[in-house]
C-alpha positions in Angstrom: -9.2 -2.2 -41.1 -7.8 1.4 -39.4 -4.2 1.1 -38.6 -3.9 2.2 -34.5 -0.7 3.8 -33.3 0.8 2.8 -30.3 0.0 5.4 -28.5 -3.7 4.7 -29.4 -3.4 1.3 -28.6 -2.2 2.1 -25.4 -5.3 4.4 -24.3 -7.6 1.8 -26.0 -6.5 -1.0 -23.7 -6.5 1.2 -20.4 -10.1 2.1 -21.1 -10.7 -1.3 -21.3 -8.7 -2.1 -17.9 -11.3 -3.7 -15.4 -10.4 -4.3 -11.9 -13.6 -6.9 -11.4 -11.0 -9.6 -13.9 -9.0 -11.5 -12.3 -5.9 -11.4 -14.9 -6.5 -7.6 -15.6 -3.5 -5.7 -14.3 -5.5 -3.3 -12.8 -6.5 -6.3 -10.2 -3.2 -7.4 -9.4 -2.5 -3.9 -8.7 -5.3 -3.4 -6.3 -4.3 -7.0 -4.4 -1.0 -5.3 -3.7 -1.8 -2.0 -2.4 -4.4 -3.8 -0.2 -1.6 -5.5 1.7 -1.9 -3.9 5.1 2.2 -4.0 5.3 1.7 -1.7 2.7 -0.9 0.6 3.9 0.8 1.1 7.0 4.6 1.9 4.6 2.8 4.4 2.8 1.6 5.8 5.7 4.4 5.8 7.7 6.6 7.3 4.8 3.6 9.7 4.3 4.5 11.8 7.6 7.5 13.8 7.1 10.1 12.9 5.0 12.6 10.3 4.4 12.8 7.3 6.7 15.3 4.3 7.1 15.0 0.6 7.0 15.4 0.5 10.9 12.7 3.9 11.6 10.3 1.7 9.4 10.9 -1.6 11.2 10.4 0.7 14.8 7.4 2.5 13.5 5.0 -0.4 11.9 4.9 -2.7 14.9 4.8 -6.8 14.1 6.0 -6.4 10.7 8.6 -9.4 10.5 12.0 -7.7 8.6 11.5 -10.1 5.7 7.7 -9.0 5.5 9.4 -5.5 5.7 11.6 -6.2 3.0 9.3 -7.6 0.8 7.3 -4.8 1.0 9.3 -2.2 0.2 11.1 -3.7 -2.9 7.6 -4.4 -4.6 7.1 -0.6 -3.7 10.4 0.5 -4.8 9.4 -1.7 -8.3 6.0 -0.1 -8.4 7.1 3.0 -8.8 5.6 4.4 -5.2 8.7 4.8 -3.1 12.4 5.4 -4.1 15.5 3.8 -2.3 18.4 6.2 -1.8 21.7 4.5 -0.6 24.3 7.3 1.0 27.9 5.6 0.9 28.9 5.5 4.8 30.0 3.5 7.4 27.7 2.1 7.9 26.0 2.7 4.7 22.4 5.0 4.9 19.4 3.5 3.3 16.5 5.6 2.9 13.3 5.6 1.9 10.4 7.8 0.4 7.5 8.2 -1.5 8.0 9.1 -5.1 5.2 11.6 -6.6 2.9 8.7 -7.7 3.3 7.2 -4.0 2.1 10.8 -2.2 -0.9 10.5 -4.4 -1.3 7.2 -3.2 -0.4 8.3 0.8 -3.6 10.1 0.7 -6.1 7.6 0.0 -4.3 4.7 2.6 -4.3 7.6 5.1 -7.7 8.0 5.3 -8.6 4.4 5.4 -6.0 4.4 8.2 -7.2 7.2 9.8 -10.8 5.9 9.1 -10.1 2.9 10.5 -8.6 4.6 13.6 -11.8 6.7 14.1 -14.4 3.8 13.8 -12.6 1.2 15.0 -15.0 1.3 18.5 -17.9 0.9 16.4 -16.8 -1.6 14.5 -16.3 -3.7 17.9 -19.7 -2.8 19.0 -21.1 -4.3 15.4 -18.9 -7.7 16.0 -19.9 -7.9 19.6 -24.0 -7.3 18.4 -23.2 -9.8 15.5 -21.5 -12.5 17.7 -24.2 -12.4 20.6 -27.4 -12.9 18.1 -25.4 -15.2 16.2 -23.5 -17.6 18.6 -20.4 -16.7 16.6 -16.9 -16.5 17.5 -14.8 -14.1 15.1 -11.7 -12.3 15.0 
């Protein structure tokens, strides 16, 4: 039997990652980033640069400040934004998207933006859908 480094045993089991498994890391993943709290961080951080908590809390209307919280520590542990505290009084928090988290910025944007664009149509669908089918949906 071939011994594997770990380097090759590393590559071995991210060809092997599959998103479709429940326990695969890959799908845990994907159940975070679908969190519309963080779609709409990522976005938000995604226009300019730096923002703090309270900008945040402003810009992404409804979100709850513990929701808010939430979110952005599992994003700071991700690896997609980065927490900079500035000693003040009072003291600065602010937040950004690291490298990996612009990369990510662009594929939420467009669903965002996509889902900005087609949002009339997607009413017109529901509305079609409820009236032939008696249905009552969100």
């Amino acid at each position: 039997m071939a011994t594997m480094t770990a380097a090759q045993r590393r590559e071995q089991a991210r060809a092997e990652y599959d998103a479709f498994i429940r326990g695969c890391p890959t799908n845990q993943l994907l159940g975070r980033l679908s969190d519309k709290w963080v779609s709409l961080v990522v976005a938000a951080l995604s226009h300019g640069g730096p923002l703090r908590y309270s900008d945040l809390g402003r810009k992404i209307a409804g979100v709850s400040p513990k929701m808010l919280t939430q979110t952005l520590r599992s994003l700071e542990r991700d690896g997609i934004l980065v927490r900079t505290v500035t000693p003040s009084v009072p003291v600065r928090v602010d937040y950004a998207l690291t490298p990996l988290g612009r990369s990510l910025a662009l594929l939420l944007t467009a669903v965002k933006d996509w889902a900005e664009t087609h949002i009339d149509e997607v009413h017109a669908a529901r509305e079609r859908y409820d009236g032939e089918n008696g249905a009552q949906h969100d």
